[in-house]
C-alpha positions as CSV (number, residue, x, y, z in Angstrom):
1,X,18.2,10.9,-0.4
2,X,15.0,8.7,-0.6
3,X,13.0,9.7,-3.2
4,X,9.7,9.7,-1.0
5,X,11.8,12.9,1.3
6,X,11.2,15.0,-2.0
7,X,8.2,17.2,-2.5
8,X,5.1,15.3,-3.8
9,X,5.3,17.7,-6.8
10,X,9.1,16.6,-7.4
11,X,7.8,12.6,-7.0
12,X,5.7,12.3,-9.5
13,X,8.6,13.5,-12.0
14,X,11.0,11.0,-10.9
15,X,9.4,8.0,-9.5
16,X,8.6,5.0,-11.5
17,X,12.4,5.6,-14.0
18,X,14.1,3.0,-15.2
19,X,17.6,2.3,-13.9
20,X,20.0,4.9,-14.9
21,X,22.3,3.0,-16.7
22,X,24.4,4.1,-19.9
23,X,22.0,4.1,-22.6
24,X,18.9,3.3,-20.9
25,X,15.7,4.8,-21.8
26,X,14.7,7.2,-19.3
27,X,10.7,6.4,-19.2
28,X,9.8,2.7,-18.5
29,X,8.9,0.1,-21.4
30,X,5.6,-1.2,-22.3
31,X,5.5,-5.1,-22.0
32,X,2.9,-6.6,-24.1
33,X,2.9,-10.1,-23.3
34,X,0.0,-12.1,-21.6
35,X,2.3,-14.8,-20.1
36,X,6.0,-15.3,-19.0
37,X,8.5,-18.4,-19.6
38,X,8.8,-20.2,-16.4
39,X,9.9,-23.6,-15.4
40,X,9.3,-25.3,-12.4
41,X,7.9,-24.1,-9.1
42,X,7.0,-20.4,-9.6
43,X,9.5,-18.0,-7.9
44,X,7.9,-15.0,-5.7
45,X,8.3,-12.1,-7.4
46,X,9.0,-13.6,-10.6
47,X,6.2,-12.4,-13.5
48,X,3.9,-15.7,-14.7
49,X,1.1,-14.6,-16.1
50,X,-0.1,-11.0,-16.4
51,X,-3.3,-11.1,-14.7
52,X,-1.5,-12.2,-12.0
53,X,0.9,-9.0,-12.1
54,X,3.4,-7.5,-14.8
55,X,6.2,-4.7,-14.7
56,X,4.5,-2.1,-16.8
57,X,2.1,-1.6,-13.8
58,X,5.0,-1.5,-11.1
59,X,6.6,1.8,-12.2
60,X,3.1,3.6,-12.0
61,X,2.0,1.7,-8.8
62,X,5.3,2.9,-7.0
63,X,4.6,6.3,-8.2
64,X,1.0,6.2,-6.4
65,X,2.2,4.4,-3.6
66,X,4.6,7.2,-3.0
67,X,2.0,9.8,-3.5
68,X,-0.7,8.5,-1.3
69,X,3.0,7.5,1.7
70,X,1.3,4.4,1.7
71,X,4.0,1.4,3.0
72,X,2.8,-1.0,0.3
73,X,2.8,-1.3,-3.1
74,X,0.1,0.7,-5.1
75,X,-2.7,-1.9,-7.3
76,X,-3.8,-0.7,-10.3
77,X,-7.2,-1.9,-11.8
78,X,-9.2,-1.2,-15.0
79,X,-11.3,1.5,-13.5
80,X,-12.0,3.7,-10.7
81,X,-15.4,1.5,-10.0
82,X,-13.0,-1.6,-10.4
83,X,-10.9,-0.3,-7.4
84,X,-14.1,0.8,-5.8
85,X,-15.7,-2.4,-6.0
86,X,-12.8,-4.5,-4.4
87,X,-12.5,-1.9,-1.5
88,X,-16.2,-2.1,-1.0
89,X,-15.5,-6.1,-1.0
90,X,-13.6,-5.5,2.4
91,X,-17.1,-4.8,4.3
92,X,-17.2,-8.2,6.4
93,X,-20.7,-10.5,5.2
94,X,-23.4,-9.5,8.2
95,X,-22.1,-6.4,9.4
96,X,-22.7,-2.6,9.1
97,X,-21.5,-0.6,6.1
98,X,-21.2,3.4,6.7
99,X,-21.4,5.3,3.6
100,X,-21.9,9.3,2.3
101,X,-25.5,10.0,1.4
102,X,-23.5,12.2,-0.9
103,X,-20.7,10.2,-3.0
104,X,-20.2,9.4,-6.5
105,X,-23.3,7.9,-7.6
106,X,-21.8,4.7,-9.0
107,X,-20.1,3.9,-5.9
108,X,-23.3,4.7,-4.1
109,X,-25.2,1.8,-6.1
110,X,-22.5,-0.9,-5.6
111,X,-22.9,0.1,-2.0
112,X,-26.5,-0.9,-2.6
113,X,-25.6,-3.8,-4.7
114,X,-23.6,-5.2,-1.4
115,X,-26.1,-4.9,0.6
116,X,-28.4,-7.3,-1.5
117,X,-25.8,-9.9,-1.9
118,X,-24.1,-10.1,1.6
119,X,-26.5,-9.2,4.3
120,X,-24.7,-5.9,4.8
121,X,-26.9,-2.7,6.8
122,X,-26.2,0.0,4.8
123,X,-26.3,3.4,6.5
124,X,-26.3,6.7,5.1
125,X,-24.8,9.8,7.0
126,X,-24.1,13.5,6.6
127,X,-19.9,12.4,6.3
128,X,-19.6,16.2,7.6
129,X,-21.4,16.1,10.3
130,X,-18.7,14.1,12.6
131,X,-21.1,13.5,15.5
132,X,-23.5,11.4,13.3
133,X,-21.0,9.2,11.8
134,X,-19.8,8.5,14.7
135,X,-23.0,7.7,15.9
136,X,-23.9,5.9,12.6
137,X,-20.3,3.6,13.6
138,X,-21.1,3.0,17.4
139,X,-24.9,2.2,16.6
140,X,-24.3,-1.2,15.0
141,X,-21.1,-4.1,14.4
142,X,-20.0,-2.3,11.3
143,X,-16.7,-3.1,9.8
144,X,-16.2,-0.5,7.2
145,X,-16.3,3.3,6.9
146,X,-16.6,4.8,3.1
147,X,-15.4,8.5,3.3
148,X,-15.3,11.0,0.3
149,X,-14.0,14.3,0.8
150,X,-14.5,16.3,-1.3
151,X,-17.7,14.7,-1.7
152,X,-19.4,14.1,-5.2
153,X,-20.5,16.4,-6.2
154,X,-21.9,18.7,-3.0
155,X,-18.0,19.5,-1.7
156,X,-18.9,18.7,2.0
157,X,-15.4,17.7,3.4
158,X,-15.7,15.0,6.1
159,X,-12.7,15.1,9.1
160,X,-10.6,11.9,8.3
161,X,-9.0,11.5,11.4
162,X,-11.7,11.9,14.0
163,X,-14.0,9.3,11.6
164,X,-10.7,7.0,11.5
165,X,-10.4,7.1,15.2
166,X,-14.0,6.0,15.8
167,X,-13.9,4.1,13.3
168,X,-11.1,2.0,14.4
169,X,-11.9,1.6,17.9
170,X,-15.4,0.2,17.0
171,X,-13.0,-2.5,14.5
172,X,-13.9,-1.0,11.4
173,X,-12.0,-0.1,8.5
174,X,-11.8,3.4,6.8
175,X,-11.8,3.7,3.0
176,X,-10.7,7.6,1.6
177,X,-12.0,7.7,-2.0
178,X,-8.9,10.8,-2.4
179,X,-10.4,11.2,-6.0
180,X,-11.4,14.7,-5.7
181,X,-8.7,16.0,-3.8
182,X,-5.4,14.6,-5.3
183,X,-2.3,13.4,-3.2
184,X,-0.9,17.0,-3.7
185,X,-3.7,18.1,-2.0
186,X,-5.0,15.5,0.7
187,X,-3.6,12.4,2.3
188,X,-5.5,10.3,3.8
189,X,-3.3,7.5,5.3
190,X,-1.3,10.3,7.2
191,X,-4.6,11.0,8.4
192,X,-5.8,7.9,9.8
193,X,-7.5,6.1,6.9
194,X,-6.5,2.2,6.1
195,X,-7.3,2.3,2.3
196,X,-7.2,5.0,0.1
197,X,-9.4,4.8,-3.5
198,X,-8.4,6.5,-6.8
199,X,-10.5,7.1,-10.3
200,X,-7.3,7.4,-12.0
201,X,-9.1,8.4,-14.9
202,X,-9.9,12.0,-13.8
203,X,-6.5,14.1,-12.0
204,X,-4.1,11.9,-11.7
205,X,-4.2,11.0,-15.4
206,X,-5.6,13.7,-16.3
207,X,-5.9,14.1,-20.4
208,X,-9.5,12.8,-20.3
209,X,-8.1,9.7,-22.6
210,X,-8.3,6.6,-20.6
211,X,-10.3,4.3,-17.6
212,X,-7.9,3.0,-14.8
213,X,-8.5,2.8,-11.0
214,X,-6.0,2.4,-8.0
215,X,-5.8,1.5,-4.2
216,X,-3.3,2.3,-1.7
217,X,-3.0,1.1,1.7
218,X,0.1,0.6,4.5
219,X,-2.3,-2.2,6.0
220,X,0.3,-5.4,4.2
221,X,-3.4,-7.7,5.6
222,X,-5.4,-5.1,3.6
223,X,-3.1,-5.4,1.1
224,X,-3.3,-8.8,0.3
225,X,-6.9,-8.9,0.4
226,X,-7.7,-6.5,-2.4
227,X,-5.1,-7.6,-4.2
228,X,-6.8,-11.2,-4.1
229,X,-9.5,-9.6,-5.3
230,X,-8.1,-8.0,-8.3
231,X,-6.3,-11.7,-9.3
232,X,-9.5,-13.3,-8.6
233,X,-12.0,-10.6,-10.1
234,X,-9.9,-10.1,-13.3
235,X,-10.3,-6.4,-13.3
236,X,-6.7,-5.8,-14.3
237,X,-5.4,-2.7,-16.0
238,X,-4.1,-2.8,-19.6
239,X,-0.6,-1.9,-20.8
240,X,-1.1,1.1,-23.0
241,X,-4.0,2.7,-20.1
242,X,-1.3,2.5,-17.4
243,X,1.8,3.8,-19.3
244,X,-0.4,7.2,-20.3
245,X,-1.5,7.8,-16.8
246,X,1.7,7.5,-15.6
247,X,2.4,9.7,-18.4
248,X,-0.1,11.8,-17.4
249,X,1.4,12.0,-13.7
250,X,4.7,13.6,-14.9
251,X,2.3,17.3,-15.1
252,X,0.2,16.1,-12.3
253,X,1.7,19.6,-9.8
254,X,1.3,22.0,-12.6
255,X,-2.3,21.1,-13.9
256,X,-3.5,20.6,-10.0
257,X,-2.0,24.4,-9.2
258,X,-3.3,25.7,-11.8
259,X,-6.7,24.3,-12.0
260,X,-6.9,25.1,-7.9
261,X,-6.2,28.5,-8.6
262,X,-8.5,29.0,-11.7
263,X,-11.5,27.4,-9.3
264,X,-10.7,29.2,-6.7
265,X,-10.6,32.5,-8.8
266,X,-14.0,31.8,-10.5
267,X,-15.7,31.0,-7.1
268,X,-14.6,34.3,-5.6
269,X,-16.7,36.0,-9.0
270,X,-19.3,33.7,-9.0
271,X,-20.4,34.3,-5.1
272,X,-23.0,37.3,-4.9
273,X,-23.2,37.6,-9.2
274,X,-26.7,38.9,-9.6
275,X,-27.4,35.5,-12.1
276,X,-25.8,33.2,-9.3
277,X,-28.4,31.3,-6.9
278,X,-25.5,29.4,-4.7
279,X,-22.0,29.0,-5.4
280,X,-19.6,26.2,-3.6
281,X,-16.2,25.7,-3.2
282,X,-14.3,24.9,0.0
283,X,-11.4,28.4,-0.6
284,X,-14.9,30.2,0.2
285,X,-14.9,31.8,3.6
286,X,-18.8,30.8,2.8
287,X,-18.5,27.1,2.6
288,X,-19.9,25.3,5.7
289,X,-16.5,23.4,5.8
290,X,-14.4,26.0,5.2
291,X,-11.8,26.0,8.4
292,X,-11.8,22.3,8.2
293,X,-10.9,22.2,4.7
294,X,-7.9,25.0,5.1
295,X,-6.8,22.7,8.3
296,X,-6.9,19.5,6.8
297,X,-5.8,19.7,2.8
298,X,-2.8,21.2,1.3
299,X,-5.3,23.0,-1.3
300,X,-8.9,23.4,-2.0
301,X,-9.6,21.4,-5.1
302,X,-10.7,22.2,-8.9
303,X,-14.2,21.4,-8.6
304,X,-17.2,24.1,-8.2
305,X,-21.1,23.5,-8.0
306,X,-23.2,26.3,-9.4
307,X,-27.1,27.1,-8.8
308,X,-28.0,29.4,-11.5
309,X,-30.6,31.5,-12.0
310,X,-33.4,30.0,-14.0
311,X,-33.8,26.6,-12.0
312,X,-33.2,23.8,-13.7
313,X,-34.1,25.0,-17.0
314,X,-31.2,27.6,-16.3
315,X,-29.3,25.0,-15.5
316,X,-29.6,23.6,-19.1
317,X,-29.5,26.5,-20.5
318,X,-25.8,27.7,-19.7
319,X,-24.6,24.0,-20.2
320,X,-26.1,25.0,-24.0
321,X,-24.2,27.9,-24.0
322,X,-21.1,27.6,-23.3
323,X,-18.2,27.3,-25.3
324,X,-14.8,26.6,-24.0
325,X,-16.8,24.6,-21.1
326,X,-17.3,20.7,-22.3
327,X,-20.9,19.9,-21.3
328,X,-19.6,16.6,-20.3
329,X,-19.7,14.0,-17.4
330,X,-16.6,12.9,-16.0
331,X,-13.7,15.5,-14.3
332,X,-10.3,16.3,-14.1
333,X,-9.0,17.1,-17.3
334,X,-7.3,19.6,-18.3
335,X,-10.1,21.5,-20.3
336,X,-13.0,22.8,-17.9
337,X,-16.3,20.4,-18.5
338,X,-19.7,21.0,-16.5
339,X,-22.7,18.6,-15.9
340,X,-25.8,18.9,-14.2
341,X,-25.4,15.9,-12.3
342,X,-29.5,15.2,-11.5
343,X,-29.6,14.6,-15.2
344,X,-28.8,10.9,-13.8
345,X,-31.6,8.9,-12.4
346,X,-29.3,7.3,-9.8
347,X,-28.1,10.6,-8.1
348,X,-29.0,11.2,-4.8
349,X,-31.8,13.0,-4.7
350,X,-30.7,15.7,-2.4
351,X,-28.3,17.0,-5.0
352,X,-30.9,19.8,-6.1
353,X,-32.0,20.0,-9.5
354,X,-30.3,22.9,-11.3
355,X,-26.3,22.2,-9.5
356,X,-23.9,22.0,-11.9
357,X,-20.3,20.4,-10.6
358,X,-18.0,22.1,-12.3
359,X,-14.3,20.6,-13.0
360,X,-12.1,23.9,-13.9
361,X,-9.1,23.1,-16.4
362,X,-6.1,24.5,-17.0
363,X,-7.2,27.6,-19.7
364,X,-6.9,31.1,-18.8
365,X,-9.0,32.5,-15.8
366,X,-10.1,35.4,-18.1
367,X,-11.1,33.2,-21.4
368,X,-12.9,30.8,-19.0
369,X,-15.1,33.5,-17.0
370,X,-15.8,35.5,-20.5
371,X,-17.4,31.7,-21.5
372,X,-19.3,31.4,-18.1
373,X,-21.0,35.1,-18.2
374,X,-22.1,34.1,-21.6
375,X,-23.7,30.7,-20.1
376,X,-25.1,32.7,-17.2
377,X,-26.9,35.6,-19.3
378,X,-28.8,32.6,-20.9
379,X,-29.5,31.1,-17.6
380,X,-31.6,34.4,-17.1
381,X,-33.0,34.7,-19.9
382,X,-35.1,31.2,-19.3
């Protein structure tokens, strides 16, 4: 049997092992050398220097690569704007770039960034609204699509394969950041996409502990030109960051189950509370994108946004509060955290003032809804 026939869940257990031969470890080494003897002409495939690639990435790049059914190897790079940066990098000098008016905000200002630098058109679009991406696509020579879905941090969920279609046939490349959603939930090169982008910092690693990005892609062209990027740019991941998120990986099913479930649970309670102004999260027969969602992932996600009462000094007030909730920036760990994300200067200012995005760990429904009645009482009071 392959090993990328088995269950996604079953995958991240067993990919990336070491040979099983007798008295071989059964989890991968950690090679901590910046440089490899070599003699000669340098052999494909043989390691030279580590920027330039090393074997304690490969196990955890053939684990993503696996995940995300992309036909070529996974790249790992020091963080999730790292990864972001060099997928952005594939918008060609001149042309149009299509972005989320709602994204990560950091992704959001390189974007921006871009645009200054390479005479790119940068155009923001509802990315649920399919008709007006598309329309965004076919109204100028653009050559790359930036989808989030989930977005960050309003949830709207875009449709991946009718934006990849459009996309392609106006010769433009489709970038998934699948950050939110997980492989176990959402994959976006079955769909369509050409490049998926991961903060493997948040679920995939998911303790909370470390910074470390990754890209997928089947495209071997697309391929090659990020990972020039990455040997060019430098932004390489270290030793010790990429053997704990593959680590992490191992418990990637369990935590994503039962961090879906917890969210989905504490939505259902949250929607029509008498302290609750709005309430998001795509299991909600309420959310605009509700079918779509159910049609197009394999689970909802572990992220809700909360309106409180009290405004935005409500808002504050429960993040105060709270005590099993981490008041925290950041997601995907395995202990619940909330922000209020307009506490940034650079977030979109859409996002309305008193949301908080809230990532749901892995605790006990009950302990976790005790903590967020607390938080909501003094949202209230304000």
């Amino acid at each position: 049997m392959n090993d990328r026939d088995l269950s996604p869940a079953t995958y991240a257990v067993v990919a990336g092992r070491p040979e099983r031969t007798e008295g071989a470890p059964v989890n991968p080494p950690v090679v901590l050398s910046s440089t490899y003897v070599g003699r000669g002409a340098a052999a494909p495939g043989v390691p030279v220097y580590t920027r330039l690639g090393t074997e304690t990435w490969e196990p955890l790049e053939e684990a993503l690569a696996g995940l995300e059914r992309a036909a070529e190897p996974g790249l790992v790079f020091a963080s999730g704007m790292a990864a972001v940066s060099a997928a952005l990098d594939l918008t060609r000098p001149g042309t149009r770039l299509v972005v989320p008016r709602h994204a990560y905000h950091a992704s959001l200002v390189a974007a921006r960034h871009l645009v200054e630098r390479s005479n790119v058109e940068l155009v923001e679009v509802d990315i649920a609204d399919t008709a007006a991406v598309v329309a965004a696509i076919e109204g100028g020579t653009t050559s790359l699509v930036w989808v989030e879905t989930p977005t960050n941090p309003m949830l709207e969920i875009a449709d991946i394969a009718a934006i990849s279609t459009a996309a392609h046939a106006a010769g433009a490349v489709v970038v998934v950041d699948n950050t939110f959603a997980t492989p176990l939930a959402q994959r976006p090169l079955e769909l369509g996409a050409d490049v998926v982008v991961h903060s493997v910092s948040k679920y995939l690693a998911g303790h909370s502990d470390l910074i470390l990005g990754a890209v997928l892609t089947s495209s071997r062209e697309l391929y090659g030109a990020v990972r020039t990027r990455r040997d060019i740019g430098g932004g390489i991941a270290g030793p010790w960051e990429t053997w704990l998120a593959l680590r992490g990986l191992r418990t990637l099913a369990l935590r994503v189950e039962r961090s879906q479930a917890n969210a989905a649970e504490l939505a259902r309670r949250l929607e029509g509370h008498a302290h609750v102004v709005a309430v998001a999260h795509p299991s909600l027969a309420s959310h605009p994108q509700h079918e779509r969602a159910t049609a197009q992932m394999d689970g909802y996600g572990s992220i809700i946004t909360l309106r409180p009462a009290g405004g935005q000094a409500g808002a504050d007030a429960l993040a105060s509060a709270v005590r099993l909730w981490v008041p925290a920036t950041s997601l995907g760990g395995v202990e619940s955290s909330l922000e209020r994300r307009r506490r940034f200067a650079s977030e979109a200012p859409t996002v309305p003032d008193d949301l908080l995005r809230m990532s749901v760990g892995v605790e006990d429904v009950e302990d976790l809804w005790a903590d967020l009645q607390v938080g909501l009482a003094a949202a209230a009071a304000v």
